[in-house]
ZAGU-25087 format. One line per 5 residues: number of its first residue (from 0); for each residue x, y, z of N, C-alpha, C. Coordinates in steps of 0.1 Angstrom, whole numbers. Last residue first. Example, Ala and Ser with C-alpha at 12.3 -4.5 7.8 and 13.67 -1.06 7.14 Angstrom:
<sites>
1) 128/-22/71/137/-11/71/129/0/79 ~ 132/-57/78/123/-45/78/132/-33/78
</sites>
This chain:
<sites>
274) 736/1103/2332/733/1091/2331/738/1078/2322 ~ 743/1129/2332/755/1121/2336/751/1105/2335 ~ 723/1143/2335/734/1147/2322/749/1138/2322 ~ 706/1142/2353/702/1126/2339/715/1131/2330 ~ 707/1159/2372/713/1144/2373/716/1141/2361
269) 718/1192/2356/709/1180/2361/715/1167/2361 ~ 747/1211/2374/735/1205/2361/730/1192/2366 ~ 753/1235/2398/748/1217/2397/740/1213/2387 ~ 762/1255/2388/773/1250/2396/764/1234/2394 ~ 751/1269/2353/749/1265/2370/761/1253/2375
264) 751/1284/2329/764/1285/2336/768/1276/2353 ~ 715/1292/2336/726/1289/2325/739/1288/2334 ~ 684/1282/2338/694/1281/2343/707/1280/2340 ~ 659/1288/2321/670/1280/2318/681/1289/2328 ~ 624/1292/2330/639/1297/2327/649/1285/2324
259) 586/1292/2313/596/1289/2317/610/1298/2319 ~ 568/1309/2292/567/1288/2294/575/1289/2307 ~ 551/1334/2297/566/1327/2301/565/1314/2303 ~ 533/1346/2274/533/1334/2278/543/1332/2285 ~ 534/1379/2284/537/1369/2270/542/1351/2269
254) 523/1386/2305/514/1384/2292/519/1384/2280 ~ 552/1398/2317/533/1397/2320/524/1397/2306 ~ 577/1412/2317/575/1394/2301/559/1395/2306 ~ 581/1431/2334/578/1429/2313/574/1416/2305 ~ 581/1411/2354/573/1421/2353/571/1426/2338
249) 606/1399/2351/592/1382/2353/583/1398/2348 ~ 626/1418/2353/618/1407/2340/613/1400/2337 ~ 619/1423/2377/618/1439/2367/617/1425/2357 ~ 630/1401/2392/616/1408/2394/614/1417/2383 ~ 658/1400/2385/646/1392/2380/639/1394/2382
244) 667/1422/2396/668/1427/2375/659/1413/2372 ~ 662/1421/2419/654/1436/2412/653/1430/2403 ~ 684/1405/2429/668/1403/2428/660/1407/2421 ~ 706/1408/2401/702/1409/2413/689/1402/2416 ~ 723/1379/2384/712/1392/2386/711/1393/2396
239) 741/1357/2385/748/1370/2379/739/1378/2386 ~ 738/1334/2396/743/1345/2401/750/1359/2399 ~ 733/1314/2363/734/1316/2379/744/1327/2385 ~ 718/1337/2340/730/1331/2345/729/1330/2358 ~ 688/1329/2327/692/1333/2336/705/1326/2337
234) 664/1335/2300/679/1329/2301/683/1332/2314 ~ 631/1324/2294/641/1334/2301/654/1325/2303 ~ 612/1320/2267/619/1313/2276/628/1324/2281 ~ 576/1325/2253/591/1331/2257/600/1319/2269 ~ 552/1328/2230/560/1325/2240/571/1325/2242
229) 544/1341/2204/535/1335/2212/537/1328/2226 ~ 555/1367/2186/559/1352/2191/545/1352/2201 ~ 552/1399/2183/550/1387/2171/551/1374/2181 ~ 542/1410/2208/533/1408/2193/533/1398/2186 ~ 569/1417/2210/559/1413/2219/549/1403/2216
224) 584/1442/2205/586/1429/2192/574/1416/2200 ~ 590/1460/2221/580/1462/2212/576/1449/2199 ~ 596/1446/2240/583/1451/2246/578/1454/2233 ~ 621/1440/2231/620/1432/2233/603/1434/2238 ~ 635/1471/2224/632/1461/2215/623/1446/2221
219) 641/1490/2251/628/1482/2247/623/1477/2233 ~ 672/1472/2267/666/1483/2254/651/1474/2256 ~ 680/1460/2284/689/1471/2284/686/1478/2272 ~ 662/1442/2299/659/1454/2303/674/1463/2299 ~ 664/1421/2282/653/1423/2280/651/1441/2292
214) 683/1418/2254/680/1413/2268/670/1424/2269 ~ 672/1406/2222/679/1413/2229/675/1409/2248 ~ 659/1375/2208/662/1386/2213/673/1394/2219 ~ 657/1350/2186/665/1354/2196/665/1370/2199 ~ 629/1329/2181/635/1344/2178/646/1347/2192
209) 616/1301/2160/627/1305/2176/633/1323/2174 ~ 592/1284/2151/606/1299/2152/607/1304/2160 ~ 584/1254/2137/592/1265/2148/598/1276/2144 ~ 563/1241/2111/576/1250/2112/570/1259/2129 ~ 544/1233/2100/546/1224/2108/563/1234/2115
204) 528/1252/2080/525/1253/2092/530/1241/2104 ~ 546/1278/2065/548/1259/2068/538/1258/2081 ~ 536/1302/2060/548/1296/2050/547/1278/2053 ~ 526/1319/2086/519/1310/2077/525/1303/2064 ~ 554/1326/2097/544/1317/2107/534/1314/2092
199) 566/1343/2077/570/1331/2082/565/1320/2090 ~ 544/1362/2074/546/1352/2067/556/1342/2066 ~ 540/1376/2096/529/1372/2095/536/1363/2082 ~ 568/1386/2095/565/1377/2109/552/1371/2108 ~ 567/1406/2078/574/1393/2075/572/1381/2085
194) 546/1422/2081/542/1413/2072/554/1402/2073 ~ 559/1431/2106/547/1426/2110/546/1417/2099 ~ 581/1446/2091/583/1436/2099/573/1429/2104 ~ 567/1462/2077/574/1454/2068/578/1441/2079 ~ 559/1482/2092/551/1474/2089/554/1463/2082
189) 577/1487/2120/574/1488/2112/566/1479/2109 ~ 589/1482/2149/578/1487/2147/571/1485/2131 ~ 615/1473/2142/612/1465/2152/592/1468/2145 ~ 626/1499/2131/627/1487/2123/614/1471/2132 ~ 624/1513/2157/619/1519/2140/617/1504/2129
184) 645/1498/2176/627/1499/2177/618/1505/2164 ~ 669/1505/2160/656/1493/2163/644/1491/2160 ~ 684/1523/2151/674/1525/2146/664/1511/2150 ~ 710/1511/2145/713/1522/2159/688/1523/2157 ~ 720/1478/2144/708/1491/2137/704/1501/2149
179) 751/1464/2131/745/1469/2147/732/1481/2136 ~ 753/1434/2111/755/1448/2112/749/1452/2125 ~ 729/1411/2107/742/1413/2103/746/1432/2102 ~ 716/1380/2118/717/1389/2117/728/1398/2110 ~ 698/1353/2098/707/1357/2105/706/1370/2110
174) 679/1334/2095/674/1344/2094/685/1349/2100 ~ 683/1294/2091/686/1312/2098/683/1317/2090 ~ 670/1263/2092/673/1276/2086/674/1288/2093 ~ 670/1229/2096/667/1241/2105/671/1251/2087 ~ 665/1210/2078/651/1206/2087/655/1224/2096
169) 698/1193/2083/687/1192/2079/673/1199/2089 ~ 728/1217/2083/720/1210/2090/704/1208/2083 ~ 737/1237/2065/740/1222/2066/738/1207/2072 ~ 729/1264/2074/743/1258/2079/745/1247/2073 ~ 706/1280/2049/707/1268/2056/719/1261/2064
164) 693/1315/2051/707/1303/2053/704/1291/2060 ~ 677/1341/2040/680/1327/2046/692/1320/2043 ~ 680/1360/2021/688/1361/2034/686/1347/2038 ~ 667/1354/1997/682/1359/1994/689/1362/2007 ~ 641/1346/2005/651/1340/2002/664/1341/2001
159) 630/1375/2012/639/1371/2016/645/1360/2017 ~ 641/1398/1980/635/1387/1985/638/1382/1999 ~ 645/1432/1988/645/1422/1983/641/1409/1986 ~ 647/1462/2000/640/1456/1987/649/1442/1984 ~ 657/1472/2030/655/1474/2016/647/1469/2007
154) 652/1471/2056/652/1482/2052/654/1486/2035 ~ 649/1446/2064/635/1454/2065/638/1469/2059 ~ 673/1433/2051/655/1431/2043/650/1440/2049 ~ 691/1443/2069/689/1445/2056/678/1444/2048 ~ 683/1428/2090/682/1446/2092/683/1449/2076
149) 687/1404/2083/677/1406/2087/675/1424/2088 ~ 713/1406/2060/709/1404/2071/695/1407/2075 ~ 737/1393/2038/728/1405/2041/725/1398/2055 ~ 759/1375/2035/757/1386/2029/750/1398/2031 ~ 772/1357/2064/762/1362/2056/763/1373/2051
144) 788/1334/2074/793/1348/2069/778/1352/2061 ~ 790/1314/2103/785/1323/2087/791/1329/2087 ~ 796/1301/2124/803/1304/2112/800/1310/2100 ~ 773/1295/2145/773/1289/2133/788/1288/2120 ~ 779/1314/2164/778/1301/2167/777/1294/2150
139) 775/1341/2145/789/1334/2147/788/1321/2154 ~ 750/1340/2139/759/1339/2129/769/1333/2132 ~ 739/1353/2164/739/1337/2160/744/1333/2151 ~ 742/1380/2172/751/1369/2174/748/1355/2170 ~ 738/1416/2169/732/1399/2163/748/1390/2167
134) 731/1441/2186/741/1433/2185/738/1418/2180 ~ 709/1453/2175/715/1460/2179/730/1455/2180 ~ 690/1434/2171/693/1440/2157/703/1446/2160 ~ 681/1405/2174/693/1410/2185/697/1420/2171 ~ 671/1381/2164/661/1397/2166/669/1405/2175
129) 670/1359/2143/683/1365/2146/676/1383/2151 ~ 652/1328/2140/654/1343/2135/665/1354/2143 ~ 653/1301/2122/658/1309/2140/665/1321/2136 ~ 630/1275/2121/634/1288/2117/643/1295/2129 ~ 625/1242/2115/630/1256/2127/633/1263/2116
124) 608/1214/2113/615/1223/2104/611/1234/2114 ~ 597/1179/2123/602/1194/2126/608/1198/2116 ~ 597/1154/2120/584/1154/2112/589/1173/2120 ~ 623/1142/2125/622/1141/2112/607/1151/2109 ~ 643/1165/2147/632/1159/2151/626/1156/2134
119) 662/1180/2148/669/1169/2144/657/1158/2147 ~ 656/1207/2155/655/1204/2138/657/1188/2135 ~ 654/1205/2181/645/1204/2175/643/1203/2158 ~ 687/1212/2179/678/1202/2188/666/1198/2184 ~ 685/1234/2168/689/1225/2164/688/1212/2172
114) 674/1256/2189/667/1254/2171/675/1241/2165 ~ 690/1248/2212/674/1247/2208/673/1240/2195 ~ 713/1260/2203/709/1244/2206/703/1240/2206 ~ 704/1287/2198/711/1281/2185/710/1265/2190 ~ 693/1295/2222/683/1297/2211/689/1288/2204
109) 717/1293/2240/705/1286/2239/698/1284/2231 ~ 735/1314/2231/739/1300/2227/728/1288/2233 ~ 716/1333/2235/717/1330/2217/726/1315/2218 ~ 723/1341/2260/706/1334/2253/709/1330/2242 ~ 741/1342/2278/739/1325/2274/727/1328/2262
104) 744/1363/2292/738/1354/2299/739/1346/2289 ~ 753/1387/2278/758/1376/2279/756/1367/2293 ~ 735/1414/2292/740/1406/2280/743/1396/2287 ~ 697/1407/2312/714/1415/2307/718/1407/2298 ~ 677/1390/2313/677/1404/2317/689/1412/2309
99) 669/1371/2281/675/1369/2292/676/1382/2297 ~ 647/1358/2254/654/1366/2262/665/1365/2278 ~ 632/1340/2227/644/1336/2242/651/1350/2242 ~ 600/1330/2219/611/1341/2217/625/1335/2230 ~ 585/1313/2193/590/1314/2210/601/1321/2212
94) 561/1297/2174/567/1307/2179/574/1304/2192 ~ 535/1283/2179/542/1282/2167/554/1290/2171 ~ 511/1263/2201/519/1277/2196/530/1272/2186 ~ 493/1247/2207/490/1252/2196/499/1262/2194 ~ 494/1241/2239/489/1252/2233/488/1256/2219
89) 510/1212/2227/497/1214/2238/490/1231/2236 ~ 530/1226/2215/520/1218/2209/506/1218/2215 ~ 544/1239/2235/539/1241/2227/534/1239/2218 ~ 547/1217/2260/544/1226/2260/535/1235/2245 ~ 565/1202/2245/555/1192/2249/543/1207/2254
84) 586/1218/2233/576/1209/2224/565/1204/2230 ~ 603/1217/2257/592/1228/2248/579/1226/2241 ~ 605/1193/2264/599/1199/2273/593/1216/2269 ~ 625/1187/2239/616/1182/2245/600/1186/2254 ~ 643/1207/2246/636/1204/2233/619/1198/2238
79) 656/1198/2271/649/1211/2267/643/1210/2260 ~ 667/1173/2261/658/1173/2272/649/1186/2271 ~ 685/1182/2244/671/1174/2240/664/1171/2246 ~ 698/1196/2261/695/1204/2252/680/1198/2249 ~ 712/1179/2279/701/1184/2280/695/1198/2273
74) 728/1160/2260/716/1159/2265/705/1168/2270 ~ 751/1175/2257/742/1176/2247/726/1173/2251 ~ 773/1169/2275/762/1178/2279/746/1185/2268 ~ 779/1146/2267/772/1144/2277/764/1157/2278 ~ 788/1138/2231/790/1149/2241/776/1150/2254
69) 777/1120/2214/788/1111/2231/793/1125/2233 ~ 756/1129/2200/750/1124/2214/762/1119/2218 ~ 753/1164/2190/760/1155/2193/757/1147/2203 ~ 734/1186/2188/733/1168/2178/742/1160/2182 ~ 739/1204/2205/726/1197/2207/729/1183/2198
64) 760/1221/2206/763/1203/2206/753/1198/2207 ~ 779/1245/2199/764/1241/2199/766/1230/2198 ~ 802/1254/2210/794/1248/2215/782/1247/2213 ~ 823/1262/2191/814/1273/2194/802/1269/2207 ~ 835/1236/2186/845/1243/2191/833/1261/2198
59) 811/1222/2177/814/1221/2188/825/1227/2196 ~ 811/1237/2150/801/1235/2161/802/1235/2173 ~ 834/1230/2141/835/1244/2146/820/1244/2151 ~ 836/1203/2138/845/1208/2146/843/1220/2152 ~ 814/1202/2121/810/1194/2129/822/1201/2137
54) 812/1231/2094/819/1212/2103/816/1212/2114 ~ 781/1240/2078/792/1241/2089/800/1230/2096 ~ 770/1252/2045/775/1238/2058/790/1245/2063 ~ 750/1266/2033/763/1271/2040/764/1263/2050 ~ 726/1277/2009/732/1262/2022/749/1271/2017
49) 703/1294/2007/717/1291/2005/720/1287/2015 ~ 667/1283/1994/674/1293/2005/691/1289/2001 ~ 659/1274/1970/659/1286/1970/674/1297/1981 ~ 661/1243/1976/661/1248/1963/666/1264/1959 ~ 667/1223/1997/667/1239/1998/674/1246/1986
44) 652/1195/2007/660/1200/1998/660/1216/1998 ~ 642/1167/2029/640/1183/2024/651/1185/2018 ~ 637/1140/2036/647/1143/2021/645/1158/2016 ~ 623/1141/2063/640/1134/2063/646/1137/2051 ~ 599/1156/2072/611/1163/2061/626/1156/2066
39) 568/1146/2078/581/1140/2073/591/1147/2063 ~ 539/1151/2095/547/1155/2084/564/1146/2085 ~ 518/1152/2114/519/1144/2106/531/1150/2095 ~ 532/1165/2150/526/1170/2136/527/1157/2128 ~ 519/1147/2181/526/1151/2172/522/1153/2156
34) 517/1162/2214/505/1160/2202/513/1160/2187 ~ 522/1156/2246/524/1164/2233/519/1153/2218 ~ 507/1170/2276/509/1158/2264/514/1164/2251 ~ 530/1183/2296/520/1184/2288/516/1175/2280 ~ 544/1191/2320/537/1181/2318/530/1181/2313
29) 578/1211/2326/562/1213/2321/555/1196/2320 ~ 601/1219/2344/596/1210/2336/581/1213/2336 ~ 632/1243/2340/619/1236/2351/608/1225/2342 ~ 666/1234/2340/659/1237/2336/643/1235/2343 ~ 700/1245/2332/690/1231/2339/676/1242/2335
24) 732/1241/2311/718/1249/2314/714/1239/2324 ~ 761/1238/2315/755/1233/2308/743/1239/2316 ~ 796/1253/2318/782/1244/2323/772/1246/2312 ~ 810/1264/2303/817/1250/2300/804/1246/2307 ~ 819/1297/2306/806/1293/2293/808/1275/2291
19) 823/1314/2335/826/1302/2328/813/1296/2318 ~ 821/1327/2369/815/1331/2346/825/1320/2340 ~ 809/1310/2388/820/1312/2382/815/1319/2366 ~ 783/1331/2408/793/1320/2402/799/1321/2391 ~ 779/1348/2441/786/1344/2423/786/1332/2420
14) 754/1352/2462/762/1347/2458/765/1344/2444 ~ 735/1371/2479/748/1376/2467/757/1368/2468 ~ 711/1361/2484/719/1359/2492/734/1368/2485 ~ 696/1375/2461/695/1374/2474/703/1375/2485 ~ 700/1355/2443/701/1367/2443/706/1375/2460
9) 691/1329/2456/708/1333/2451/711/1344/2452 ~ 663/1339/2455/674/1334/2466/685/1338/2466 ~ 663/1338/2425/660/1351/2431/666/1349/2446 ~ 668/1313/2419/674/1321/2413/680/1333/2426 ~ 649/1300/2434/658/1295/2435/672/1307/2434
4) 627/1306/2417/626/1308/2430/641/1311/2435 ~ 629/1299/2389/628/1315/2389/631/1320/2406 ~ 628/1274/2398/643/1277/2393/642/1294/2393 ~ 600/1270/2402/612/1270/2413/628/1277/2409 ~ 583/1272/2381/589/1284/2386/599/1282/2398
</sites>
C-alpha cells in the first residue's frame, strides 16, 4: 500500500505530472509463494475461436510490449505478471478485474500487457474480457476489427465462439468490445451475463481472466459487475487524482480483494527497468 500512500501525498500536495503515455507503470510487491499449474499449451491450436494476427509493429506502435524483451520498458510488465501470479495462485483466484478512478489513466493499456505478459507463460492461457461496455478499448491496442462484441452476445443469440479472437498471440484470447451500450448496468445485471462469467471460469481451469473495466467512480458498472472476478488491480495516473477521488476508490473497491496499484505515467519507474 505505499504506492496507494505515496499517491494520495502527491495528491495532496497538488502536484502534476506530465500526461505523457511514454512512462512505464511501478508497482507494490506481494510475497507469496507461487504454486505452479501442471499444464503445457506451447502447440494450442484455435480450432473454433478466429485468429486475427497482429504485427509485431502495430503492437509496439500501440504499446503493448509485454513480449518484447530489448524494449526496456517491457520488463516491468513481467515483473507485474509475475507479482500477480504469485499472489493469485497463492489464493486460488482465477479472475482479476483492472479499474482505475477516472478515464484515461492507463487501465486497458495495462490489462492488454498484463494479459499478454502472462500468456507468454507455456503452462498459462488468458482470457481478457473487454467490460468497458460504455467505452471498449482493448480492440484498438490490438488492431481488431471485430465483428461482434461482448454487448452483442449478451444481447443476442449466439455462440460465443463467434466473438472470441485470438490476435496471434499464443495462449491469450479476447472477448472484445464493440459499440457504446447506453444500457450497462441492464446488461452488467443480467442473467446471461452471470451464466457467461460462470462459464468462462469453469471452461479451463488453468485459464486467467483479466476483465477490463470502466473507472470506477464515473458509472456504477464496476459495483455491479463485483461478483464476477475475485480481485482487482487499481490504475493510478501519477498526479492526476485528488485525495478524495483515491479515498472514494480504496472505499468501493472494500471487499473486492484489492491485490494492489500500478502507478501509471510516473516521473521515477523502477530501478530494475534499466538493469
Amino acid at each position: 500500500m505505499d504506492r496507494i500512500q505515496k499517491a494520495l501525498e502527491k495528491a495532496k500536495a497538488k502536484h502534476s505530472a506530465p500526461e505523457t503515455s511514454a512512462r512505464a507503470p511501478s508497482f507494490s510487491k506481494d510475497q507469496v509463494r507461487i504454486d505452479e499449474p501442471n499444464h503445457n499449451f506451447d502447440n494450442i491450436a484455435y480450432a473454433e475461436t478466429r485468429v486475427e494476427t497482429v504485427s509485431r509493429e502495430t503492437l509496439e506502435k500501440n504499446r503493448v510490449i509485454a513480449g518484447f524483451y530489448n524494449n526496456p520498458q517491457s520488463a516491468v510488465f513481467r515483473m507485474l505478471r509475475t507479482q500477480v501470479l504469485q499472489k493469485m495462485r497463492g489464493e486460488h483466484w482465477q479472475s482479476l478485474a483492472i479499474t482505475s478512478p477516472t478515464a484515461s489513466e492507463g487501465k486497458s493499456l495495462v490489462a492488454s500487457n498484463l494479459a499478454v505478459a502472462i500468456a507468454m507463460e507455456l503452462n498459462q492461457t488468458v482470457l481478457l474480457v473487454d467490460m468497458d461496455l460504455r467505452k471498449p478499448g482493448i480492440a484498438k491496442y490490438f488492431d481488431l476489427e471485430p465483428k461482434r462484441g461482448i454487448k452483442d452476445y449478451l444481447e443476442g443469440d449466439m455462440p460465443l465462439s463467434s466473438v472470441l479472437v485470438n490476435p496471434g498471440i499464443k495462449r491469450l484470447v479476447i472477448l472484445p468490445g464493440l459499440g457504446r451500450a447506453e444500457d450497462s448496468a441492464e446488461l452488467l445485471s443480467s442473467p446471461k451475463m452471470a451464466s457467461l462469467v460462470s462459464d468462462i471460469k469453469a471452461q479451463y481451469d488453468s485459464r486467467i481472466i483479466i476483465f477490463d473495466l470502466p473507472p470506477i467512480l464515473q458509472t456504477d458498472d464496476v459495483l455491479l459487475s463485483a461478483g464476477y472476478f475475485d480481485s482487482t488491480l487499481l490504475v493510478l495516473e501519477d498526479g492526476k487524482n485528488s485525495e478524495a477521488d483515491i479515498k472514494k476508490s480504496m472505499q468501493l473497491l472494500e471487499g473486492c480483494h484489492l491485490m494492489g496499484t500500478v502507478l501509471n505515467k510516473s516521473d521515477n519507474p523502477p530501478s530494475h527497468q534499466t538493469y
